[in-house]
C-alpha positions in Angstrom: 0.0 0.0 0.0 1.3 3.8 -1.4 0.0 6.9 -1.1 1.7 8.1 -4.6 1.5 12.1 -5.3 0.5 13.5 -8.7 1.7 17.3 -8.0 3.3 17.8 -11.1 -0.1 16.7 -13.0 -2.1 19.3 -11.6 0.9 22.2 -12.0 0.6 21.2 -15.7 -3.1 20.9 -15.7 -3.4 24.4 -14.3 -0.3 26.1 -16.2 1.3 27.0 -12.8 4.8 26.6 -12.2 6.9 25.1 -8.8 8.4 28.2 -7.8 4.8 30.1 -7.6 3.6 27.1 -5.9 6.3 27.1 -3.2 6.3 30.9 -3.0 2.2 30.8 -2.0 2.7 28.1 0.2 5.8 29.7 2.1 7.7 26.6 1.7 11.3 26.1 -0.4 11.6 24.8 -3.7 13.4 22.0 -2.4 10.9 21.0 0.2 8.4 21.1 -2.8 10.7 19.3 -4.9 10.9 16.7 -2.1 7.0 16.3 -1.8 6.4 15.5 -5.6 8.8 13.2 -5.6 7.5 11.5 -2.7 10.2 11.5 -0.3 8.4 13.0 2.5 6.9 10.7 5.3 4.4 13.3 5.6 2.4 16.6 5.2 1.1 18.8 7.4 -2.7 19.9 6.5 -1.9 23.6 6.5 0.6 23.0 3.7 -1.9 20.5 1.6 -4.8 22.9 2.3 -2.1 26.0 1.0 -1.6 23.6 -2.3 -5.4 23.1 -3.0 -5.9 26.6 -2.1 -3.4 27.5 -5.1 -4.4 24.8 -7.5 -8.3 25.4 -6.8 -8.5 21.2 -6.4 -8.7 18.9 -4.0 -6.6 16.4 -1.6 -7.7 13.7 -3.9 -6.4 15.4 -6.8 -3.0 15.1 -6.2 -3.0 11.7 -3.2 -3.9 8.6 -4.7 -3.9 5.0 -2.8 -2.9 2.4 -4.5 -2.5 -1.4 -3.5 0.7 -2.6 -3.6 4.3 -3.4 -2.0 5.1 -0.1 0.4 8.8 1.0 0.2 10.3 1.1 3.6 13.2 3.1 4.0 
C-alpha cells in the first residue's frame, strides 16, 4: 500500500509553475521538490490545504492509494 503524489499533474493541468507554488505556500523549492517526488513521510494539513488553495483542487487530486508493496526506507 502507497500513497503516490500527482503534484506535477495538476501544475501542468493548471499552467502554474513550482516556484509560484512554493512561494504561496511559504515553503522552499526543495521541500516542494521533495514532496512531488514523494520522499516525504508526511504533510502537514496547512501545507496540503495551501496547495489546493493555489491549485483550486482537492486532496484527492493530487493523493492517490494504491495497492501494492510499500517501500520502507
Amino acid at each position: 500500500m502507497a500513497i503516490t503524489i500527482h503534484l506535477d499533474l495538476m501544475l501542468v493541468l493548471r499552467k502554474k509553475t513550482s516556484r509560484e507554488l512554493a512561494h504561496f505556500v511559504g515553503i522552499t523549492e526543495q521541500n516542494l521538490s521533495l514532496l512531488k517526488s514523494g520522499k516525504v513521510r508526511g504533510v502537514r494539513f496547512a501545507t496540503l490545504s495551501r496547495i489546493c488553495e493555489f491549485l483550486e483542487c482537492q486532496p484527492g487530486d493530487i493523493l492517490r492509494f494504491e495497492l501494492g508493496d510499500e517501500k520502507q526506507t
